[in-house]
C-alpha positions as CSV (number, residue, x, y, z in Angstrom):
1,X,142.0,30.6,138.0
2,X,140.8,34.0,138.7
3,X,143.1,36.1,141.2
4,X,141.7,38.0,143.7
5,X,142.2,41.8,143.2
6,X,144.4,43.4,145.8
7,X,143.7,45.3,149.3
8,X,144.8,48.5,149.5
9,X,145.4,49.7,153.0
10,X,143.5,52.9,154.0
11,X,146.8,55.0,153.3
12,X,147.0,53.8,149.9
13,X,143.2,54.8,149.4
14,X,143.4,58.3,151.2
15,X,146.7,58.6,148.6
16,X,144.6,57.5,145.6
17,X,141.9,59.6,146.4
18,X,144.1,63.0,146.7
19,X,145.7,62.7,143.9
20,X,142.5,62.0,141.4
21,X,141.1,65.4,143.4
22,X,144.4,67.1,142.3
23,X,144.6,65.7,138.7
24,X,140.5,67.0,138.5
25,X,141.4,70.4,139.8
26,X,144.2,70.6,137.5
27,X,141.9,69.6,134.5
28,X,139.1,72.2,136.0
29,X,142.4,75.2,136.6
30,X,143.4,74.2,132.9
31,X,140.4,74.3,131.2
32,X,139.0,78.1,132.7
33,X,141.3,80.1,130.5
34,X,139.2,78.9,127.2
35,X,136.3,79.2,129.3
36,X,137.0,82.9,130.1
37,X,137.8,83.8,126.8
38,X,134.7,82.1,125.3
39,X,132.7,83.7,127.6
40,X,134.2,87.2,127.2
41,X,133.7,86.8,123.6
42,X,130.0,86.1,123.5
43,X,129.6,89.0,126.3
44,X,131.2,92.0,124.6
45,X,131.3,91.8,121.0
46,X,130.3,95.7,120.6
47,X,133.7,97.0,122.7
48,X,135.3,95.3,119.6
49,X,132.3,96.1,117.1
50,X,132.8,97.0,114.3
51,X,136.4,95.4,113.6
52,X,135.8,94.9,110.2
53,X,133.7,96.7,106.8
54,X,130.6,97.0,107.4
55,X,127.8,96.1,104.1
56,X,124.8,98.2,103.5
57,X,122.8,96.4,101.2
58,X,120.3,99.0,99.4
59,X,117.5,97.0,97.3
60,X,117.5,99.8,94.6
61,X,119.4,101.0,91.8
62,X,122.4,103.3,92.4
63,X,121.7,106.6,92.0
64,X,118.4,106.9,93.8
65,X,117.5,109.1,96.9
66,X,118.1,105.8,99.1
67,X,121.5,105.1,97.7
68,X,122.0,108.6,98.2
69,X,121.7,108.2,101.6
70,X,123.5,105.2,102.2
71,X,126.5,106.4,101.0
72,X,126.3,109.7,103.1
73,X,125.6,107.7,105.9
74,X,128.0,105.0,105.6
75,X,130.5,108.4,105.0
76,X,129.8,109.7,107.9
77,X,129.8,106.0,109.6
78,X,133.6,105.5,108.3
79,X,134.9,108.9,109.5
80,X,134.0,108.3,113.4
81,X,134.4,104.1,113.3
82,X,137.5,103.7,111.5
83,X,136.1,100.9,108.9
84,X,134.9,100.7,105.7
85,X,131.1,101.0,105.0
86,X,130.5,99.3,101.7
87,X,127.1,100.1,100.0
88,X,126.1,96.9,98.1
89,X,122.9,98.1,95.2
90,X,120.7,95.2,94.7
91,X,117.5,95.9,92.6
92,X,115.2,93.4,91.9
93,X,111.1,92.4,92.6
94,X,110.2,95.6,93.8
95,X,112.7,95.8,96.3
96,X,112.2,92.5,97.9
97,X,115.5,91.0,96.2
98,X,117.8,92.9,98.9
99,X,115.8,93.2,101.3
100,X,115.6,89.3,101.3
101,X,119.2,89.4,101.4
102,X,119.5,91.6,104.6
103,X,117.1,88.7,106.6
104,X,119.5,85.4,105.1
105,X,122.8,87.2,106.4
106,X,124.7,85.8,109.5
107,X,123.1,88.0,112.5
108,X,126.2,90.1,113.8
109,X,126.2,93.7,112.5
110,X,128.3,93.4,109.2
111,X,125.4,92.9,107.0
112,X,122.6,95.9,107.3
113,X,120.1,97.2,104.9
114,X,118.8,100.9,104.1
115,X,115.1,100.9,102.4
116,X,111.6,102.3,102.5
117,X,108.6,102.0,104.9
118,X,106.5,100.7,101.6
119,X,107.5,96.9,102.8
120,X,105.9,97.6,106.1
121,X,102.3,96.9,104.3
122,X,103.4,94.5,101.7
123,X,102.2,91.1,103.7
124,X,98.5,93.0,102.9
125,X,98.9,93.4,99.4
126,X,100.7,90.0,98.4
127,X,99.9,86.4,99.0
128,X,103.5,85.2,99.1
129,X,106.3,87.2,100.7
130,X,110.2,85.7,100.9
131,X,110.4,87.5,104.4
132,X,108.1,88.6,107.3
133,X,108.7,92.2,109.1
134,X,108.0,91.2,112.6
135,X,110.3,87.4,112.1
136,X,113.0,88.7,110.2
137,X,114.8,91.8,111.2
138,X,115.6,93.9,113.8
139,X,114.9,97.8,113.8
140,X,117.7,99.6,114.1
141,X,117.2,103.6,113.1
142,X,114.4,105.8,111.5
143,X,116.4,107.8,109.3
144,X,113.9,110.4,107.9
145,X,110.1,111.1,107.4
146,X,108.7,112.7,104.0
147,X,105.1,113.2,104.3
148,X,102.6,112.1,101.3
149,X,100.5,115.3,100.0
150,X,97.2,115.6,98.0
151,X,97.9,118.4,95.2
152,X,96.3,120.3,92.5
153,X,97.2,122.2,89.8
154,X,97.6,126.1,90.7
155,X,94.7,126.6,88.1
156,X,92.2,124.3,90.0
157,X,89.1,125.8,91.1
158,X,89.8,124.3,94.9
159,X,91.9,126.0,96.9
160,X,91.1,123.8,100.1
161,X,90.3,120.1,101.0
162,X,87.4,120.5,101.5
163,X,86.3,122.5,98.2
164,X,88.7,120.0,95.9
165,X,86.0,117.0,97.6
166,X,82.9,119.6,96.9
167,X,84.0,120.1,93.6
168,X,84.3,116.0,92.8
169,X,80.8,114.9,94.3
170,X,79.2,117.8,92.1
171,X,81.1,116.5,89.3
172,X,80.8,112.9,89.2
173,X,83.2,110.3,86.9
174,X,85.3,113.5,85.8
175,X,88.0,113.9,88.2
176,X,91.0,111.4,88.6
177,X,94.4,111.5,91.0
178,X,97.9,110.1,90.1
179,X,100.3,107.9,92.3
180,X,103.5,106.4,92.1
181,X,101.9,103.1,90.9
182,X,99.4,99.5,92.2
183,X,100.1,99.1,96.2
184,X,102.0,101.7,96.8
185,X,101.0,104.6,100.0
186,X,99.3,107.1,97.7
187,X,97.1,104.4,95.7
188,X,96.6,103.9,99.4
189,X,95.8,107.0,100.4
190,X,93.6,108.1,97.0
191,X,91.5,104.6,97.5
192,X,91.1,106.1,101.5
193,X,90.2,109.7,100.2
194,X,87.7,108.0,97.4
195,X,86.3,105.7,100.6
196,X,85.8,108.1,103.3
197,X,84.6,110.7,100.9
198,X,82.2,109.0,98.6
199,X,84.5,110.1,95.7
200,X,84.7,108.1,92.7
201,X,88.5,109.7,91.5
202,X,89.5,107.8,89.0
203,X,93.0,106.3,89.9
204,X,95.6,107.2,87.4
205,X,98.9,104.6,88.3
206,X,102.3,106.1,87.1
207,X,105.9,104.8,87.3
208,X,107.6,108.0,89.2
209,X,107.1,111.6,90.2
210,X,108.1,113.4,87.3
211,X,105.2,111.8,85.0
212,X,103.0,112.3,87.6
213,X,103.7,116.1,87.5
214,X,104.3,116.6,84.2
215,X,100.2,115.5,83.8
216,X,99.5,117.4,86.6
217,X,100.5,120.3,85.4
218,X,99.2,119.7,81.6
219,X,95.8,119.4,83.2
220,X,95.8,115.4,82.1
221,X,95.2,114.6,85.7
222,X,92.9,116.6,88.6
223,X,94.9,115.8,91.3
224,X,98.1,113.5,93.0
225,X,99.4,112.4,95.6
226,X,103.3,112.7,95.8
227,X,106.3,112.7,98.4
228,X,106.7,116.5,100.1
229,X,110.6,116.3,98.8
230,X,108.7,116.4,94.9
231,X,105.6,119.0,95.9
232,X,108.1,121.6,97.8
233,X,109.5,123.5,95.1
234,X,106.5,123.4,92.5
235,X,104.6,124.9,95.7
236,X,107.2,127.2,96.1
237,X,107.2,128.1,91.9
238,X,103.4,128.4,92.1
239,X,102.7,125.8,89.8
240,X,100.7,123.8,92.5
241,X,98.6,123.7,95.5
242,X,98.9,121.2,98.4
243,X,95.4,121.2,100.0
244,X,96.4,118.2,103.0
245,X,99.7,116.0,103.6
246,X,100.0,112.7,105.3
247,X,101.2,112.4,109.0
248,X,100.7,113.8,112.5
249,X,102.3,117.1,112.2
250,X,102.7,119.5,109.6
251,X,105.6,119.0,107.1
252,X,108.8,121.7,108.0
253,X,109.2,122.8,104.7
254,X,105.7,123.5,103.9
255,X,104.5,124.8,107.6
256,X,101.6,126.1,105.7
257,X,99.9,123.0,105.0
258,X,97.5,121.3,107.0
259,X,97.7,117.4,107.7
260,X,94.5,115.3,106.8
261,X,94.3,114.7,110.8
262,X,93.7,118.7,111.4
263,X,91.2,118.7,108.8
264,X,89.0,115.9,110.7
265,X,90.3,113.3,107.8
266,X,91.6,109.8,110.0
267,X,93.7,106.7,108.2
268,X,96.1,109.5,106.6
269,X,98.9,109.4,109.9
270,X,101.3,107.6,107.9
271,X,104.4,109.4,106.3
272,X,107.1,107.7,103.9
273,X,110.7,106.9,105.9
274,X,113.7,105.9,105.4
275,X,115.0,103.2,107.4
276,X,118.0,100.6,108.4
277,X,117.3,97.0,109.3
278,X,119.6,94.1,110.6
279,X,118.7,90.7,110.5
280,X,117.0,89.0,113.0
281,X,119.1,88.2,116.7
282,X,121.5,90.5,116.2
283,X,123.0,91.4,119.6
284,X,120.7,94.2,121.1
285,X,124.1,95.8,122.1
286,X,125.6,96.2,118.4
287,X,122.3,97.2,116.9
288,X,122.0,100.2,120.0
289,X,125.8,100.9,118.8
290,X,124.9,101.0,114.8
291,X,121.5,103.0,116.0
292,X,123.5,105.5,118.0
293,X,126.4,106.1,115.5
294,X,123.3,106.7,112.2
295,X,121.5,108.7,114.5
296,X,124.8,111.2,114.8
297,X,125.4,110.9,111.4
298,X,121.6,111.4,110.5
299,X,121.7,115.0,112.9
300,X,125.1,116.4,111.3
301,X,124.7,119.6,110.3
302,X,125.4,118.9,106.6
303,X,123.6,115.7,106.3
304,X,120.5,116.9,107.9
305,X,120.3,119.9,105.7
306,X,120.9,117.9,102.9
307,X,118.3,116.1,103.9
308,X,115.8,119.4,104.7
309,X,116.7,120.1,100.9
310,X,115.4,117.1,99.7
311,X,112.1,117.4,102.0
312,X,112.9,115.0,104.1
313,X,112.5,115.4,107.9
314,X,115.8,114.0,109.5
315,X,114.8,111.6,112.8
316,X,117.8,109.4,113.3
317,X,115.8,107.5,116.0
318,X,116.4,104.7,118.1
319,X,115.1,100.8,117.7
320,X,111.8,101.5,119.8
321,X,110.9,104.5,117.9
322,X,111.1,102.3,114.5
323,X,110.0,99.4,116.0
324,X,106.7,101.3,117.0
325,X,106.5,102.9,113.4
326,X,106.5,100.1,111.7
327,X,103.5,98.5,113.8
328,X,101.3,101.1,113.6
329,X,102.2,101.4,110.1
330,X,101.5,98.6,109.6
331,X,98.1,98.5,110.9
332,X,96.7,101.2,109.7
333,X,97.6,100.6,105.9
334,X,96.5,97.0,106.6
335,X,92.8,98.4,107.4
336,X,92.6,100.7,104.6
337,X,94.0,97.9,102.1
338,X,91.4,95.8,103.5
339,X,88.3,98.9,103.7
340,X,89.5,99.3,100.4
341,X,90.1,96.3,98.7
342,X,92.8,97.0,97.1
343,X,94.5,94.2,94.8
344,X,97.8,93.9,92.9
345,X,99.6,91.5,90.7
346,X,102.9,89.5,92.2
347,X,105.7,91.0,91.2
């Protein structure tokens, strides 16, 4: 038989009912500590940042201008943080290997990478891509700009832009420029020249600078299209002339030289840069605190003369700035890819 269950008088409830509010209170009072410290955690991890080496992964071989200037930076980066920067070299599929690498790691400001603003337009020139600009990273500095110029031999008949193009139309099928190679900005740039000019140059694809000169200067080649840190000094020895560069402004080291934009020539703003990413959701807090500590390393005296040496313009910018170059970058090589119909192999 089923006993009843017992009666409690109102006391006994009113006890009952204190003590569960005390045991709950005591459960809530216990459990805020963790609570606290999770929270403080998750809310200031650049106070702490960075309490631990730091990896710059550069998707090149060492010895290169961009290894170069990771390990300057990531010198400079060690002296006023107090922890290691590690520069981590892997080459591989044009670049695309480390860069790859940079988008997989864990999102929290230990795993960085230093490259060039040629993978800005690579989702134009390829079918397949292992990562996507806009998906996968998050801008954290413009290092430096070097500016893309059109150059002839000192012994060339053309002394300006406009008589080099003269000079081609009344000389159809005879004149050719170099580049660094398929896809790259001055392929880019020559196919823009050859499209808004009604040229027919003859595109000459090379594997470097120093070929590219070398023909230059042997006469094997009318004209080229190379990086202002490679043109300075043979402008400076008299070996070349530099009728127009690449970009918005003129070039510091060669203040002489017009930009394509002066000269009434559109799709030629772009300029080569240098540049860090992090991957994708990164706190906006640690990738300001990485920006701001590259950008004082970028502006040291030595460093940026070092850099003016090499013909680079230093920058050192902040997220937006990069953010906003590699958009309109991106667009704009996108519609002369397209104008131009450009087409490489996979790598």
């Amino acid at each position: 038989m089923t006993q009843p269950l017992p009666r409690h008088s109102p006391d006994t409830r009113r006890r009952f009912l204190s003590a569960a509010a005390t045991a709950a209170l005591g459960m809530a009072c216990g459990a805020w500590p963790a609570i606290a410290q999770a929270q403080a955690q998750a809310q200031a991890p650049a106070s702490t940042y960075p309490d631990r080496p730091i990896k710059v992964i550069v998707p090149f071989t060492p010895g290169g201008t961009t290894d170069a200037m990771a390990r300057a930076i990531g010198q400079k980066l060690t002296e006023s943080w107090g922890q290691p920067v590690v520069v981590e070299n892997k080459p591989g599929a044009a670049g695309w290997l480390g860069i790859t690498q940079v988008a997989k790691a864990p999102a929290d400001g230990y795993t960085i990478g230093l490259t060039i603003s040629n993978i800005i337009y690579a989702h134009s020139l390829y079918a397949k891509l292992p990562f996507d600009m806009q998906r996968d990273f998050e801008p954290v500095s413009m290092l430096s700009r070097s500016a893309i110029g059109l150059a002839v031999a000192a012994h060339s008949p053309a002394n300006t832009l406009e008589e080099f193009v003269a000079l081609v139309r009344k000389n159809p099928g005879k004149y050719s420029y170099g580049s660094f190679g398929q896809g790259t900005s001055a392929h880019i740039f020559g196919e823009a020249l050859n499209l808004h000019g009604k040229l027919d140059l003859a595109h000459v694809p090379y594997k470097g600078a120093a070929p590219i000169v070398n023909d230059l200067l042997g006469g094997q080649v009318s004209s080229a299209f190379i990086d202002s840190a490679t043109l300075r000094p043979l402008l400076q020895g008299g070996k070349i002339k530099v009728l127009a560069v690449s970009g918005t402004q003129r070039v510091g080291v060669m203040p002489n030289v017009p930009t394509f934009l002066e000269l009434g020539w559109k799709g030629f703003e772009p300029v080569g840069f240098f540049m860090v990413l992090a991957p994708a959701g990164t706190p906006k807090d640690i990738v300001r605190k990485l920006s701001d500590g590259i950008a004082r390393a970028v502006r040291s005296d030595d460093l940026s003369a070092k850099l003016r040496e090499f013909g680079q313009d230093p920058v050192g910018g902040p997220p937006e700035q990069l953010a906003a170059g590699i958009r309109n970058d991106a667009e704009t090589f996108d519609r002369a890819i397209k104008a131009s119909n450009i087409k490489v192999d996979q790598p």
